[in-house]
N, C-alpha and C positions, 0 to 999 in steps of 0.2 A: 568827971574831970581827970581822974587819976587814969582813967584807960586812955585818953586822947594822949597825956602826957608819955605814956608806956610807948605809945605809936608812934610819938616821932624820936623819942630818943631808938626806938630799933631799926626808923627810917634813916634817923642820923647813922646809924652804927655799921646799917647795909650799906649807902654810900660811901663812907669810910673805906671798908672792905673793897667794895668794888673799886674803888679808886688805887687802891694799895695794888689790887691785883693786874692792873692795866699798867700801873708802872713796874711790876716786875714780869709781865710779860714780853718777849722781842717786836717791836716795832717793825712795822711797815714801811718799807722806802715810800717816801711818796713821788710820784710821778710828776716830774715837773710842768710847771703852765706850756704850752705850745711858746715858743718864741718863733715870731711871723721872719723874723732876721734869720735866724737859722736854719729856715725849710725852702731858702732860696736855691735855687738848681744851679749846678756848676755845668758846663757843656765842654765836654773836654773833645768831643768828637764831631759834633756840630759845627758847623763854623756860624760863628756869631757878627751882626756887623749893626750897626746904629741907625735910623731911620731919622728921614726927615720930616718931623712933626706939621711943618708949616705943609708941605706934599700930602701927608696925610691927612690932614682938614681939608686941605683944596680937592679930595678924592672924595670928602664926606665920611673919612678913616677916620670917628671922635671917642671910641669909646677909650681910646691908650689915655683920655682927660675924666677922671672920675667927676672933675667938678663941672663939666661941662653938661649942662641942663637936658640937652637932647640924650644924651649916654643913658637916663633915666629910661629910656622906652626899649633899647635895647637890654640894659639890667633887668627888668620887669621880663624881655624875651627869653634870656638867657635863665630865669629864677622857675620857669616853666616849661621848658624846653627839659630842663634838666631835673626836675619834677618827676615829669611822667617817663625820661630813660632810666631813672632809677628804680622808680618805681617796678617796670618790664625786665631790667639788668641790661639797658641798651647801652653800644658807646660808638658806634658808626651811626651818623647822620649826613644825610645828603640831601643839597638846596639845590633847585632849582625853577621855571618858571613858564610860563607856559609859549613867551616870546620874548624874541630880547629885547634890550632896554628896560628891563622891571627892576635891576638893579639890585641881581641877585646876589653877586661877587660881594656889593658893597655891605650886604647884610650879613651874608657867611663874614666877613673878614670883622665886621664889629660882633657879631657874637661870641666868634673867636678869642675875641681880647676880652669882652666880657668873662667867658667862662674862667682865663687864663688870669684873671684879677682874685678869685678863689685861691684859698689856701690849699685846699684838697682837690683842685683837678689841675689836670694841664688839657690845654686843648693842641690840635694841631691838624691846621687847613691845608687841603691838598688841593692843589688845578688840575681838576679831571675833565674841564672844558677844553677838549684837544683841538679843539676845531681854533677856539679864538680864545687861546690863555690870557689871563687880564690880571692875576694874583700880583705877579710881579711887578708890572706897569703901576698898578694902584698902591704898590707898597714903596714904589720907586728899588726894588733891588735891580741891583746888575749881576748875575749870578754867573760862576764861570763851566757852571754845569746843572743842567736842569733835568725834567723827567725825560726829557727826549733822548737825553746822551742815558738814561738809565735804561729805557728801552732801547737801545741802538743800538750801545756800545757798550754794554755790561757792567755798567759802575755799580757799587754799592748803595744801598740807600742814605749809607752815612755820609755820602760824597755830594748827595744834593740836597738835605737836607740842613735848615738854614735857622736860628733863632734872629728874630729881628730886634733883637733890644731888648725883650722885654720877658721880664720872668715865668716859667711858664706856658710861654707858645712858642711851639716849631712850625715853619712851615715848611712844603712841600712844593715851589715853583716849577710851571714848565715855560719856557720862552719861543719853541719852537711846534707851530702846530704841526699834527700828526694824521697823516693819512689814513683811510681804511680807521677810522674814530673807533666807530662802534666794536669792528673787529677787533680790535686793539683793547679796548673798555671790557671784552669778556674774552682774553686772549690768559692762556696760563700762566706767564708771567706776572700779568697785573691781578690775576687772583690769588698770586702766590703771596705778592706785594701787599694787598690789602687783608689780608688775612696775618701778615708780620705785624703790619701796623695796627690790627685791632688787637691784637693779643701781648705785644711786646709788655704796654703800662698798663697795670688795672685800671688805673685813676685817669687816664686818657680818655678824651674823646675826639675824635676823630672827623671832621666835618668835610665833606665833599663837596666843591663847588663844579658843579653838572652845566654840560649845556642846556638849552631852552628845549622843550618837550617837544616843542613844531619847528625846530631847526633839524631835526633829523632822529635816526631813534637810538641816538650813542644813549640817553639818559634812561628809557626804558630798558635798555637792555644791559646795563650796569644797575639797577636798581634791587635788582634780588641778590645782590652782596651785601646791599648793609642793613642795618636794624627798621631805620627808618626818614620820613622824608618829609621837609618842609617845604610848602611851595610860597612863594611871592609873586603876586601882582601890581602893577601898577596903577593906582590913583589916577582915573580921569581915562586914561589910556590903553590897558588890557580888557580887552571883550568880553561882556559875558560868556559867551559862544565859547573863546578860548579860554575859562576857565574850566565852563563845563565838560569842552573836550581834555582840558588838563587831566579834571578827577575823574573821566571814565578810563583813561591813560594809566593811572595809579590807584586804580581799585583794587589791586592782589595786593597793595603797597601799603605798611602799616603809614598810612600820613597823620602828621603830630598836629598840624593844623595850617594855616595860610595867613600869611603875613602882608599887609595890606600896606607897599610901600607908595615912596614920592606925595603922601596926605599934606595938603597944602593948610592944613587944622593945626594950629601950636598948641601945645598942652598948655595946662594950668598949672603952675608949681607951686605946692604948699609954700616952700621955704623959699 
C-alpha cells in the first residue's frame, strides 16, 4: 500500500514539474484556422464581368449552384479527376470527344466550376476548339478581345483573359475561329502560351476544351502538350466504332477515363 502511495505522489510531483516547465518555456505562435473569406482572389488584371445565371442553366452551365442535385455528378467528376492529377503531379487536362454534339464544352465548363468551388485550386478553361469556339456563347460573355486577337495581333494574355464572376476561375475565350487549326494548336506561339499557363500557379489547373477527334486532327496533334485527357461520349448517340477509333487515336495519351454524357438515368439522392 505504501509503494502504490510513493507512486503517485512522484507521479503528482513529475506532472507538476512538467507543467511548470512548459509555462516557462516560449510559446509557439499558433497558426491560425484557414478563413475561406480571406483566401478569396482579388483580380486586379483580369477583367472581371458577372454572368447570367438564368443563361447558364439554360446552357446546362449548373455546377456555379452547389445546391443543385445534378452538380452532385460533376463534384464526384471533379473529386477524381483531381485524384489521380495529384497523385502523377498533373495540372493541364484536355477534353475532348470523339464527334460532336457529346457535349464536351458543357462538361469541361462544369468541371471548371467545380474544381474552382475548392479552397486550394483555381481552375482555368481555355477554347482550344478553333474550328467552332463555344466557351463564350455558353458562358454568354461578349469579350472585347479573344484568343484570336492574341494570336493575330500580339495582345498579352492578360488582355483576354476573363474571371466570370466567380472565385477562382479564369477563363480563356476565343470568339473568332481560326484557320490552319491544327497548324496553329502546335505553332510556337501557342506552345509558348500553354506552357505560361501551366507553370504561372502551382495550384492551377488548366483544362482544355479540344475539338472532336473525327472533326479533324487539331486535338491529336495538340494532345502531347498536356498531362492528360478525358474523353466524353454521348448516351444513345456516339458509336461504338467511334469510341473505339477515339482510344486507338489516344493510345500514347495518358487518358484519365470517359465520361458517359446526355444519360437519360436520374440518380438517387440520399438527402
Amino acid at each position: 500500500m505504501e509503494r502504490i502511495k510513493d507512486a503517485i505522489s512522484k507521479a503528482r510531483q513529475s506532472q507538476t514539474q512538467s507543467g511548470l516547465n512548459k509555462s516557462l518555456s516560449p510559446s509557439r505562435p499558433r497558426r491560425p484556422a484557414p478563413d475561406v473569406e480571406s483566401e478569396k482572389i482579388a483580380y486586379s488584371e483580369t477583367t472581371v464581368t458577372e454572368l447570367d445565371t438564368k443563361q447558364l442553366s439554360s446552357n446546362r452551365i449548373i455546377t456555379f449552384d452547389s445546391e443543385d442535385p445534378d452538380s452532385v455528378a460533376f463534384d464526384v467528376l471533379r473529386t477524381q479527376v483531381l485524384a489521380k492529377m495529384d497523385e502523377n503531379g498533373w495540372n493541364t487536362l484536355a477534353i475532348t470527344s470523339p464527334s460532336p454534339e457529346c457535349g464536351k464544352t458543357v462538361v469541361a465548363l462544369n468541371l471548371a466550376l467545380s474544381i474552382a468551388k475548392q479552397t486550394d485550386k483555381t481552375a482555368l478553361a481555355v477554347d482550344f476548339d478553333l474550328k467552332r469556339p463555344r466557351i463564350a456563347d455558353y458562358l454568354g460573355l461578349k469579350p472585347k478581345a479573344s484568343l484570336f486577337d492574341y494570336l493575330e495581333h500580339d495582345l498579352e494574355v492578360k488582355d483576354i483573359l476573363i474571371n466570370p464572376g466567380f472565385p477562382r476561375l479564369v477563363v480563356l475565350p476565343n470568339t473568332v475561329p481560326v484557320k490552319n487549326s491544327a497548324e496553329t494548336l502546335t505553332s510556337r506561339r501557342v506552345k509558348s502560351l500553354v506552357h505560361d499557363l501551366k507553370s504561372r500557379y502551382e495550384s492551377r489547373i488548366v483544362i482544355y476544351d479540344l475539338p472532336p477527334l473525327m472533326a479533324g486532327d487539331d486535338a491529336i496533334a495538340f494532345m502531347p502538350q498536356v498531362d492528360c485527357v478525358l474523353l466524353v461520349v454521348a448516351s444513345g448517340e456516339t458509336k461504338p466504332i467511334e469510341v473505339k477509333e477515339a482510344r486507338r487515336q489516344i493510345q500514347s495519351t495518358n487518358l484519365l477515363g470517359v465520361v458517359l454524357n446526355k444519360s437519360s438515368e436520374r440518380q438517387t439522392h440520399y438527402y
